[in-house]
KEFITI-337114 format. One record per atom (N, C-alpha, C): residue in three letters; x, y negated, z negated. Coordinates in steps of 0.2 Angstrom, whole numbers, plus 5000, padded with zeros to 4 digits. Layout:
BEGIN
ALAXYZ ...
//
This chain:
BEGIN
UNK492050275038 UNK491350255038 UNK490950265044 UNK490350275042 UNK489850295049 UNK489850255055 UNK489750185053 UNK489650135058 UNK489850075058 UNK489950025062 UNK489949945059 UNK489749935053 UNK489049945056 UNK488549905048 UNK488949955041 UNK489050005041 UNK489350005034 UNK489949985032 UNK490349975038 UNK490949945036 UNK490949855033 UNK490249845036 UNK490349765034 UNK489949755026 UNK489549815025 UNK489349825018 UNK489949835012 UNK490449875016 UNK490849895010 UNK491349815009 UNK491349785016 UNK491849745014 UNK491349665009 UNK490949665011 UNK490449625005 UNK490449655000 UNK490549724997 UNK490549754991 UNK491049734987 UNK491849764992 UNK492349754990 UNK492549664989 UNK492249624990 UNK492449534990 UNK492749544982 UNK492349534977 UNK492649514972 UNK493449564971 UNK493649604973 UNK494349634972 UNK494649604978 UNK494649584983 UNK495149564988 UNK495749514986 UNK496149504990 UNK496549474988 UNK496649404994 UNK497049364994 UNK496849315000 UNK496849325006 UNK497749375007 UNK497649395013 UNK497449485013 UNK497249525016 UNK497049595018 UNK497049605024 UNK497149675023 UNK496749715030 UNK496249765030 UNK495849755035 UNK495249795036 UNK495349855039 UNK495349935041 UNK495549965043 UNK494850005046 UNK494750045051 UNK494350085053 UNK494550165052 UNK494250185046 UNK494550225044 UNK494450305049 UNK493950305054 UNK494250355058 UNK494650325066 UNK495050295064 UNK495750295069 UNK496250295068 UNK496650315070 UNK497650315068 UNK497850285073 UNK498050215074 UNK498550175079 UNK499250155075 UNK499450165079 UNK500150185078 UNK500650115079 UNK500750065077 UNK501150005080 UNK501449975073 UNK501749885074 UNK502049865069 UNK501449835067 UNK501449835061 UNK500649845057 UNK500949745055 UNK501649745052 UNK502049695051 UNK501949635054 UNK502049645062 UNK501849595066 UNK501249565067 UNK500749605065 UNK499949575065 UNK499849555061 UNK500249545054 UNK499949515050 UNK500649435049 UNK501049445053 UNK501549385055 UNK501149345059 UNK500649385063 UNK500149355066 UNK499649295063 UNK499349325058 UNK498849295054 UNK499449245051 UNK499949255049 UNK500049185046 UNK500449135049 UNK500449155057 UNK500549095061 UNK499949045064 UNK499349075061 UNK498749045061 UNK498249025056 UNK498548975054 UNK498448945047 UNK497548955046 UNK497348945052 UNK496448905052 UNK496248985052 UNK496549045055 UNK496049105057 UNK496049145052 UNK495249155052 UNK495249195048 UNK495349285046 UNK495649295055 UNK495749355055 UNK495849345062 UNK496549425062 UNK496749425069 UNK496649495067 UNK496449525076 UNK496149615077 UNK496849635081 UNK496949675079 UNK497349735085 UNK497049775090 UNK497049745096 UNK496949775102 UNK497549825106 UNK497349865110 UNK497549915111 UNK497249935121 UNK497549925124 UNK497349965131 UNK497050025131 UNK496650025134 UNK496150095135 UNK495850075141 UNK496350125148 UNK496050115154 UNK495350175155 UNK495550215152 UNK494750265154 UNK494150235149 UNK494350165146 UNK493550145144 UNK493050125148 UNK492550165147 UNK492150155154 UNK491250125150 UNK491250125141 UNK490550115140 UNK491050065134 UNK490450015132 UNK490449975125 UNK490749895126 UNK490749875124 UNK491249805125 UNK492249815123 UNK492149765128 UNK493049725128 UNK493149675126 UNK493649685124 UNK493849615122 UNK494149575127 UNK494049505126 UNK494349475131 UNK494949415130 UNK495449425130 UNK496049365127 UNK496249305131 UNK496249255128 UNK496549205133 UNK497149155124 UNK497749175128 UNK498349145126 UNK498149155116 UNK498249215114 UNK498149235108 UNK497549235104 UNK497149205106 UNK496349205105 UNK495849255107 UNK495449295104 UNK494849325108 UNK494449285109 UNK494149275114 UNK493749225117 UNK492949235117 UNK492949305119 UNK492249355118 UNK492249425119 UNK491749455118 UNK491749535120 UNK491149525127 UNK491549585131 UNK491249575137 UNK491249655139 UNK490549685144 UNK490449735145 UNK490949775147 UNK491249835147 UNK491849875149 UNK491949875158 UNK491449855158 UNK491249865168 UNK491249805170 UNK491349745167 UNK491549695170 UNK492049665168 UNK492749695163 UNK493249645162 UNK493749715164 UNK494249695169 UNK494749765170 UNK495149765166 UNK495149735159 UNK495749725157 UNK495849765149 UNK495149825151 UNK495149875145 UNK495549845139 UNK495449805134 UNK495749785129 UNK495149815122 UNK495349855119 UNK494649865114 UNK495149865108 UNK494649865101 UNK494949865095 UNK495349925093 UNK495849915090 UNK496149965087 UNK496149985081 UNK495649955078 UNK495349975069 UNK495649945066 UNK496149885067 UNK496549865062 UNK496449805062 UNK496349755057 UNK496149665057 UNK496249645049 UNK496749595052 UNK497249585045 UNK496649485046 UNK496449495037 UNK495849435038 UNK496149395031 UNK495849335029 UNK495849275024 UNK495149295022 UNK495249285016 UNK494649295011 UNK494049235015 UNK494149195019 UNK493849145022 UNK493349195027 UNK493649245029 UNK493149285033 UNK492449305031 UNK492549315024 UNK491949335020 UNK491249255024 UNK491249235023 UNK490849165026 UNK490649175033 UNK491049235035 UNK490849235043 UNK490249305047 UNK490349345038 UNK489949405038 UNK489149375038 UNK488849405043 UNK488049375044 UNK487749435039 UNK486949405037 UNK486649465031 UNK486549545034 UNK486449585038 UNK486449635039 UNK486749675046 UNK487049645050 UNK487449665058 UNK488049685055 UNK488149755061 UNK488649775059 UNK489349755060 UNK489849795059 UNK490349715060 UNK490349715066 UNK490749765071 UNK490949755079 UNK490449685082 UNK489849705081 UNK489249665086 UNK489049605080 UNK489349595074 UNK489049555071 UNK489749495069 UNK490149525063 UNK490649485061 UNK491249475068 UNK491549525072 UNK491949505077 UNK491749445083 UNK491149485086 UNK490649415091 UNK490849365087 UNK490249345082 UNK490149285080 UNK490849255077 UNK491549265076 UNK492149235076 UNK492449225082 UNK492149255086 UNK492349245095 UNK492049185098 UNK491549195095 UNK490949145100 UNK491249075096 UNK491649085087 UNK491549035084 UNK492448985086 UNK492649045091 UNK493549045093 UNK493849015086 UNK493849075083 UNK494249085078 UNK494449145074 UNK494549195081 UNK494749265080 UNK495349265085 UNK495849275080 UNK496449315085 UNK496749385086 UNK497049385092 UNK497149455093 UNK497949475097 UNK497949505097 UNK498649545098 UNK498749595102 UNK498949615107 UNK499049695111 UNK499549725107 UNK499449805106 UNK499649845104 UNK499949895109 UNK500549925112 UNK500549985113 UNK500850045111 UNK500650035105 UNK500650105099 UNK500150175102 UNK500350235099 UNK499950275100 UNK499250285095 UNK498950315098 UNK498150295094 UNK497550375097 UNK497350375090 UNK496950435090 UNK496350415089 UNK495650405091 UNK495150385088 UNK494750465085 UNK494550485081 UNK494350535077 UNK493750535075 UNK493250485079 UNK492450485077 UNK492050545078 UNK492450585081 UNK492050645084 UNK492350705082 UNK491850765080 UNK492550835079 UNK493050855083 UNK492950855091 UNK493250845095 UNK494050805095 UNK493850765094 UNK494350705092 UNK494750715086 UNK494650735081 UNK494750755074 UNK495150815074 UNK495250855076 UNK495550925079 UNK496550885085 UNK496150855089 UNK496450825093 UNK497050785088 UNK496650755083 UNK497350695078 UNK497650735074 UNK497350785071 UNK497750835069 UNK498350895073 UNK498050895078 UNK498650915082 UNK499250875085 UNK499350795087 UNK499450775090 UNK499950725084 UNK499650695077 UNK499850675074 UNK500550685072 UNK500550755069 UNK501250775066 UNK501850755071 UNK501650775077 UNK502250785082 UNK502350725083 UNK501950685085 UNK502150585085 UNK502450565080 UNK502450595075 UNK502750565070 UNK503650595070 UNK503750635074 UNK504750655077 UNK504750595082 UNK505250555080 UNK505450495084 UNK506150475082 UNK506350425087 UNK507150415086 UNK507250365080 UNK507850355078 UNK508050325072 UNK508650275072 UNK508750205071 UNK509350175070 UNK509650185061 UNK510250215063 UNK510650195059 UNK510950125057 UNK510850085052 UNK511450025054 UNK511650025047 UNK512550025049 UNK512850015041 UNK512749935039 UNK512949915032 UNK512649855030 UNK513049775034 UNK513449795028 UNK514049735028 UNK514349735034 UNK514349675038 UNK514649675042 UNK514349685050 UNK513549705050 UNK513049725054 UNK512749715053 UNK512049705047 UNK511649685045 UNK511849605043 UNK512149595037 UNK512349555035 UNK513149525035 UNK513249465034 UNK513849435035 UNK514549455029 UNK514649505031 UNK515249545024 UNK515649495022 UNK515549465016 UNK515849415012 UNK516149415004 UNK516249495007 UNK516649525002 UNK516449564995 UNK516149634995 UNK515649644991 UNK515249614989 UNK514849604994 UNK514049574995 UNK513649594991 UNK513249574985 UNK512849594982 UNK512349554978 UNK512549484977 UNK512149454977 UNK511349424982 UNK510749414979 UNK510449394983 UNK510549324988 UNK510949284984 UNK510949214987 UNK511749224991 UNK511749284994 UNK512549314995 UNK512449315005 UNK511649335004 UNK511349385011 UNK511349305017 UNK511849325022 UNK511849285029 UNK511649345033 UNK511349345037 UNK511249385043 UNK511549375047 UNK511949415052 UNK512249445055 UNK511749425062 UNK512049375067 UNK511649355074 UNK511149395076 UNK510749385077 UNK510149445082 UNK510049495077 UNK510149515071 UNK510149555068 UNK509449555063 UNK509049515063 UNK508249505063 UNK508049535066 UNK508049525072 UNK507849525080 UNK507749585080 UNK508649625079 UNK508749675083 UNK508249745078 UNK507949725073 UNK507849785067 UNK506949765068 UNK506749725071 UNK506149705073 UNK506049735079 UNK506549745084 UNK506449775089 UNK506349825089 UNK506749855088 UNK506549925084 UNK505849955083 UNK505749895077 UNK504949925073 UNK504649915080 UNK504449895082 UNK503949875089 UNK504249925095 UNK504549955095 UNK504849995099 UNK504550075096 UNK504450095089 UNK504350155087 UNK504950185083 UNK505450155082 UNK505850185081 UNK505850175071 UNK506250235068 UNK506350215061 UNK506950185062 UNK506950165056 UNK507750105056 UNK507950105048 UNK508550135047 UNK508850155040 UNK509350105040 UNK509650095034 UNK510250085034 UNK510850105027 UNK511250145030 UNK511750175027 UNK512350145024 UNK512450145018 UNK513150085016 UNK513650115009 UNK514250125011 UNK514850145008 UNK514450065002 UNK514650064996 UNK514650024990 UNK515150034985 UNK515750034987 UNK516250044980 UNK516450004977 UNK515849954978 UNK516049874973 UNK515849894965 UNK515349964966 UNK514950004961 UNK515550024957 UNK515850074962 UNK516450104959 UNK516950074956 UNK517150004958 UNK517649944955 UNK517449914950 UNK516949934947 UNK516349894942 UNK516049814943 UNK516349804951 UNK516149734950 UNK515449724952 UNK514949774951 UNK514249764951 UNK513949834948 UNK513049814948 UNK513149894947 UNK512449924951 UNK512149974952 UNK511950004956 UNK511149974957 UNK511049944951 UNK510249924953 UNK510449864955 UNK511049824956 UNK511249764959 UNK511149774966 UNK511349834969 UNK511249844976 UNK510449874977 UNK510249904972 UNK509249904975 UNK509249834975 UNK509349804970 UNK508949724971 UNK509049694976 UNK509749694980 UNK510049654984 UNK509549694991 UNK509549764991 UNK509049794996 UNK508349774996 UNK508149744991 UNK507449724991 UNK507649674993 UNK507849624992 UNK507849554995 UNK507849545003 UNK508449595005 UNK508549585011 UNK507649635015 UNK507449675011 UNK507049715015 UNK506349645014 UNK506149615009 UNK505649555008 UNK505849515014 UNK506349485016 UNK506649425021 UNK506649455029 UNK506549515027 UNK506249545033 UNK505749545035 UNK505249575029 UNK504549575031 UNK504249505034 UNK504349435030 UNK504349405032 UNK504349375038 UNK504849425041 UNK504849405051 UNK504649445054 UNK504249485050 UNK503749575055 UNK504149615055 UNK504649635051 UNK505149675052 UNK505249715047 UNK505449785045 UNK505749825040 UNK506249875043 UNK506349875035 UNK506849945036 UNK506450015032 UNK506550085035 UNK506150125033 UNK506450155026 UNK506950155025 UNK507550185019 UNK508150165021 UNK508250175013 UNK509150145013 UNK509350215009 UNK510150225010 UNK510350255008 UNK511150215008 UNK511450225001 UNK512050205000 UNK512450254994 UNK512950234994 UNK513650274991 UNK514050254986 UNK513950264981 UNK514250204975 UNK514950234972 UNK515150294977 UNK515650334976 UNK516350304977 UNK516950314975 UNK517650324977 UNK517950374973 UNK518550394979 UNK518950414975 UNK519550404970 UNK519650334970 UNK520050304965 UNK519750244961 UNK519150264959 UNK518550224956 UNK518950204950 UNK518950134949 UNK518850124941 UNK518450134935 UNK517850144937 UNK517350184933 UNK517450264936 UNK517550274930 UNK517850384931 UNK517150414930 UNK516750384930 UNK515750434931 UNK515850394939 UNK516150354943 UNK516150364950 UNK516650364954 UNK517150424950 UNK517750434954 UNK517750504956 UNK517550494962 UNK517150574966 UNK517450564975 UNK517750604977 UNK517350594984 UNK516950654989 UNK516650594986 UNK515750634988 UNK515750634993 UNK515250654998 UNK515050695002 UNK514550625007 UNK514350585002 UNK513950525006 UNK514550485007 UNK515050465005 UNK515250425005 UNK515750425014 UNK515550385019 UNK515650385027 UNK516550365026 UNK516750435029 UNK516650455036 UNK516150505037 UNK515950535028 UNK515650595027 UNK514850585031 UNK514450645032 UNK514050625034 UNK513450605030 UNK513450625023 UNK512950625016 UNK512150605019 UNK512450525018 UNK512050495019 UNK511450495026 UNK511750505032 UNK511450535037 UNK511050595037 UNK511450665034 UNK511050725034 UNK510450705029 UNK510650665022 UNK509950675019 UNK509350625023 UNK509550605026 UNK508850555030 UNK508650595035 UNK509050645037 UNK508750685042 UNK508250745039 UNK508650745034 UNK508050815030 UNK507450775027 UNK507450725024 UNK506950675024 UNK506350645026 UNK506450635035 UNK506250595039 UNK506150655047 UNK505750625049 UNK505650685055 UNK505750655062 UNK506450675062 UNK507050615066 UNK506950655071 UNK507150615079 UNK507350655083 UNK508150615084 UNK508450695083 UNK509150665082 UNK509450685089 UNK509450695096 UNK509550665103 UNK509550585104 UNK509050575101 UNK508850495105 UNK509050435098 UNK509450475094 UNK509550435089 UNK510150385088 UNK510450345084 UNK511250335084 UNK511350285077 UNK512050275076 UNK512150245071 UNK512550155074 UNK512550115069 UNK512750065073 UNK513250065067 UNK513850045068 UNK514350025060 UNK514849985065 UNK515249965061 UNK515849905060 UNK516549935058 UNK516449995059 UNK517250015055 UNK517050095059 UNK517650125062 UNK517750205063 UNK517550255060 UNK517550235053 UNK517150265048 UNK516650315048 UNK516150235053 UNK515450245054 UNK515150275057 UNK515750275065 UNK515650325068 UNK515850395070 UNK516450415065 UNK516550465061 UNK515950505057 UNK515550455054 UNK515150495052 UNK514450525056 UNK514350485059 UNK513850465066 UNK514150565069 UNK514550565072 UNK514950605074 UNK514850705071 UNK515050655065 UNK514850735059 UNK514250745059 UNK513750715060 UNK512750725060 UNK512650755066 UNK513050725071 UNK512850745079 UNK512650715083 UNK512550635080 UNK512250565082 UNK512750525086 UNK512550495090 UNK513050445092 UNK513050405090 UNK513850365091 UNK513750315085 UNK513950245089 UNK514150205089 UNK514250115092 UNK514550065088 UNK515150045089 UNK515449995086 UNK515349935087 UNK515049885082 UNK515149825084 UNK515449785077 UNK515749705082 UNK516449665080 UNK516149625079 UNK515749585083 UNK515349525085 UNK514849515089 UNK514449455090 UNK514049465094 UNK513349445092 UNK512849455095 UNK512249455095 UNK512149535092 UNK511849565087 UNK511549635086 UNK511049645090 UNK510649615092 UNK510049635096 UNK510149655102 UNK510749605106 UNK510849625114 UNK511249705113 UNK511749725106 UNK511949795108 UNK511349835107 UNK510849815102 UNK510349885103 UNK510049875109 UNK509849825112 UNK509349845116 UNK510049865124 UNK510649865124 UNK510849885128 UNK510849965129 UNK510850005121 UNK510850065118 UNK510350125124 UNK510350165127 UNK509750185131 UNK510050265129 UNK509550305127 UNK509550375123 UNK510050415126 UNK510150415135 UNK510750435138 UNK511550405138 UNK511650345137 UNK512150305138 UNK512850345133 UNK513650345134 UNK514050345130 UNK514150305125 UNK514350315120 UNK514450255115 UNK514950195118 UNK514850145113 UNK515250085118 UNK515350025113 UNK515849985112 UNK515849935108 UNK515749885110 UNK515649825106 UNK515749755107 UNK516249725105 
//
């Protein structure tokens, strides 16, 4: 959209289709962060009716700043008086409650943001995702270049049972899912970090007939909802419903997914635009790392523990290492 004032048109337009919570987007910017988090944001703040994505920009040298005091915008303040370059990064996840706080015809920056500032009831959030602003041709040329290549970044692999979740024995049921210590944490760190985060899992509870295949989507949807939940996702799963001495003979194969193989890996790699140097896999069993191995990825064994303190020990140089 051309300006504030139409963005604040369109969202007076669009009131009757909203839903309670939303987000407003500024449709010529791409910032690049956990989208997840800001809106974990908004529902730690029961009263606000909208928290903004801020973003550092030290060459801001014209327009208003924001200015934060302990998760609050406080006000916007001229660029030449606050050093602390905080400006919007076009993203603000709001409560239908916002709509109340749109004045009759100002645009939103100078209209609806101020006046929830002044009214301290705007919150905000630092950002340091990458970000294009594209208001200009100049610019537009620029995020088309810059875009693609941003989007090659490094990847966690984590197998499930056992690393994600508490392996209590062909796991598949929803009310089955215990998390694995730090193992929230550690797939949240990630997202806020840039990284994609997969998870890869042999299932031959499939092939012993003791479940069956949409048993494990289901179970993967639950655990990916209880994620979100905490600002946190996983980008894709991929799993194996393969064995070689299957009880069900339509899954007694061995397949090429099924780990130590690398299946599952290579297809995520053909998939997703991985940088597979900075990449690795986390698993519970040799297997994992066997397959980690076969991709070209390193791979990490853990037994117990916290999952968060091994990933955040992981550094794109380091040998593999266990707990």
């Amino acid at each position: 959209m051309p300006d504030g004032r139409d963005t604040a048109g369109a969202l007076r337009f669009a009131a009757p289709r909203l839903e309670e919570q939303f987000a407003l987007l500024d449709g010529q910017m791409w910032f690049d962060f956990n989208w997840l988090d800001l809106a974990l944001a908004l529902l730690s703040r029961p009263t606000a009716p909208a928290v903004l994505a801020l973003r550092r920009e030290p060459r801001a040298l014209h327009g208003d700043v924001a200015v934060l005091d302990g998760g609050r915008v406080v006000s916007f303040a001229p660029r030449e008086r606050d050093p602390s370059r905080l400006v919007s990064g076009g993203v603000l996840v709001c409560r239908r409650t916002v709509l109340e706080h749109l004045s009759a015809a100002a645009p939103l920056e100078t209209g609806l943001l101020h006046r929830l500032a002044v009214e301290g009831c705007l919150g905000g959030r630092v950002y340091d995702g990458f970000c294009v602003d594209s208001g200009v041709p100049a610019r537009i040329e620029q995020a088309l270049a810059e875009i693609p290549q941003f989007r090659q970044r490094p990847a966690a692999f984590f197998d499930r049972d056992g690393v994600l979740n508490v392996d209590h024995g062909y796991v598949h049921r929803p009310r089955e899912l215990t998390w694995i210590p730090g193992a929230v944490e550690a797939v949240k760190w990630l997202n806020d970090r840039g990284y994609y985060v997969f998870v890869i899992t042999n299932q031959a509870g499939v092939a012993r007939g003791y479940f069956t295949e949409d048993d494990v989507r289901r179970f993967h949807g639950h655990l990916a909802g209880e994620l979100r939940g905490a600002g946190a996702s996983i980008d894709d799963f991929r799993f194996c419903p393969h064995h070689p001495e299957a009880t069900v003979t339509s899954y007694r194969a061995a397949c090429h997914w099924r780990k130590p193989q690398p299946g599952m890996i290579l297809d995520l790699l053909q998939h997703w635009p991985i940088v597979i140097h900075k990449s690795f896999v986390i698993g519970d069993r040799s297997s994992d790392v066997q397959a980690a191995a076969a991709a070209g990825i390193r791979g990490y064994l853990f037994s117990s523990g916290n999952l968060r303190d091994l990933v955040q020990s992981i550094d794109a140089s380091s040998p593999p290492q266990s707990t």
